[in-house]
N, C-alpha and C positions, 0 to 999 in steps of 0.2 A: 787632221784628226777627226775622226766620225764619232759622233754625238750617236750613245745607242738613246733608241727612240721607243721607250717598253709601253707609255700611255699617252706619246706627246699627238699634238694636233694632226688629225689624218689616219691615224688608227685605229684597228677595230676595238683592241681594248680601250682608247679611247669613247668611241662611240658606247660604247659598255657605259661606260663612265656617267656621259649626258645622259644617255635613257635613263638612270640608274637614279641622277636626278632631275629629272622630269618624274618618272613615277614617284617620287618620296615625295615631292615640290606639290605635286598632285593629289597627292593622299593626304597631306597636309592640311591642302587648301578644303577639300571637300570633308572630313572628319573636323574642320573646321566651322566650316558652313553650313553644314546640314543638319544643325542643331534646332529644335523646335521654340527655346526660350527666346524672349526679348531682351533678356539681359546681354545679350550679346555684345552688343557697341557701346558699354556703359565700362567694359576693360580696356583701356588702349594698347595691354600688349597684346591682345586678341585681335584690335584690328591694324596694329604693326605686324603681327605676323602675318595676317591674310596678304597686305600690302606687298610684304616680301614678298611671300611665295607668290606672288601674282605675279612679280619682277624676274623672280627666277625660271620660271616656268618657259614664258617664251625666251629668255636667253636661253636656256637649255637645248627649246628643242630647234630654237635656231642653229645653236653651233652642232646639233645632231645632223642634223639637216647636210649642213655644207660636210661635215667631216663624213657622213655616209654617202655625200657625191661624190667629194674626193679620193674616197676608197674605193667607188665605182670606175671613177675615170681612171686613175690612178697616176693622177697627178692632183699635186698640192702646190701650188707656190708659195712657197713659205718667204714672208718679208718680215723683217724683224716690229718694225710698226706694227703690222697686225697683229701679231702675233703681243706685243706688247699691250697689245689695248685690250685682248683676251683674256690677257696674265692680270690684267689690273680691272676689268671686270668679275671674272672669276674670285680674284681676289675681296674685292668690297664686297661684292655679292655672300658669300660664304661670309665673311664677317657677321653681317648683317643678319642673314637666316640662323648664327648660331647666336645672336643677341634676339632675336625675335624666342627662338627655339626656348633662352632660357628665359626670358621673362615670364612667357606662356606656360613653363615648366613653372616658377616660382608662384603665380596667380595661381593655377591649377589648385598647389598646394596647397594653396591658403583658403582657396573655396572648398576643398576637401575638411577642412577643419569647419568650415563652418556651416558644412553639411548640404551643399548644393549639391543640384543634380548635374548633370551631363559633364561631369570630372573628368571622367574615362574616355570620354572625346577629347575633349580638352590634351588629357595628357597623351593621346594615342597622336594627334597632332603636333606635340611637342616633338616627337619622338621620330614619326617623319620629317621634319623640319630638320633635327642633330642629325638625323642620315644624311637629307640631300646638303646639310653643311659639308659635313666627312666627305663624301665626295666631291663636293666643289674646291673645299679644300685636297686634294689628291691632287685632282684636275689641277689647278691650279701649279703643285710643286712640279709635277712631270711635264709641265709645259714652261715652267720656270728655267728648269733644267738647259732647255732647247735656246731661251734667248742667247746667252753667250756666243755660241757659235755661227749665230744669223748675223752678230754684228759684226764680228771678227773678218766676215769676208770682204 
């Protein structure tokens, strides 16, 4: 029985996928960071997020990397271990960036009320954070999808 394979490991819509977040994971970090106040490191979920998306980042564009060779050579050896340890990275990862995503979202809030500035970074950051989540959770299912039949053989 053939496993259809619409975004799993090794595919272009895959690779869609990683760049997709790598740029959000990126725009995160930097709409993040490139704020002029010192109050910065005085929120922890401010520097829980940068944390994250610092973690996500080169995972991303690590697995871009390999899954845009593999579509070059066009060959994948797909081994269910790996393939497991991707599923369960993707996994934790994506948890994480959308618990970083809503803290940062709930902070944001709350410095909005009390009238600080650089909000709109704050929450523009939030914002690419729930993206590169949404896709790492994607990533994640479509390549979930693919384990069963790697062990089956």
């Amino acid at each position: 029985m053939e496993v259809v394979r619409i975004a799993s490991l090794g595919t272009v819509p895959s690779v869609g996928l990683r760049l997709g977040q790598v740029l959000f994971s990126s725009a995160s970090l930097l709409f993040m960071c490139f704020n002029d106040d010192d109050d910065f490191y005085a929120y922890t979920a401010f520097c829980y997020l940068v944390t994250v998306m610092g973690l996500v980042t080169p995972w991303s564009v690590t697995l871009a990397l390999i899954e845009a060779y593999s579509i070059i050579v066009q060959r994948l050896p797909l081994q269910g271990t790996v393939l497991s340890v991707i599923v369960s990275g993707d996994f934790v990862l994506s948890f994480l960036s959308l618990g970083g995503a809503c803290s940062t979202a709930s902070v944001a809030v709350l410095l909005i009320g009390a009238g600080e500035k650089h909000c709109n970074r704050y929450n523009l950051s939030a914002t690419m954070a729930f993206l590169s989540s949404f896709l790492s959770f994607a990533s994640t299912f479509f390549n979930f999808r693919l384990l069963p039949s790697l062990f089956s053989r």
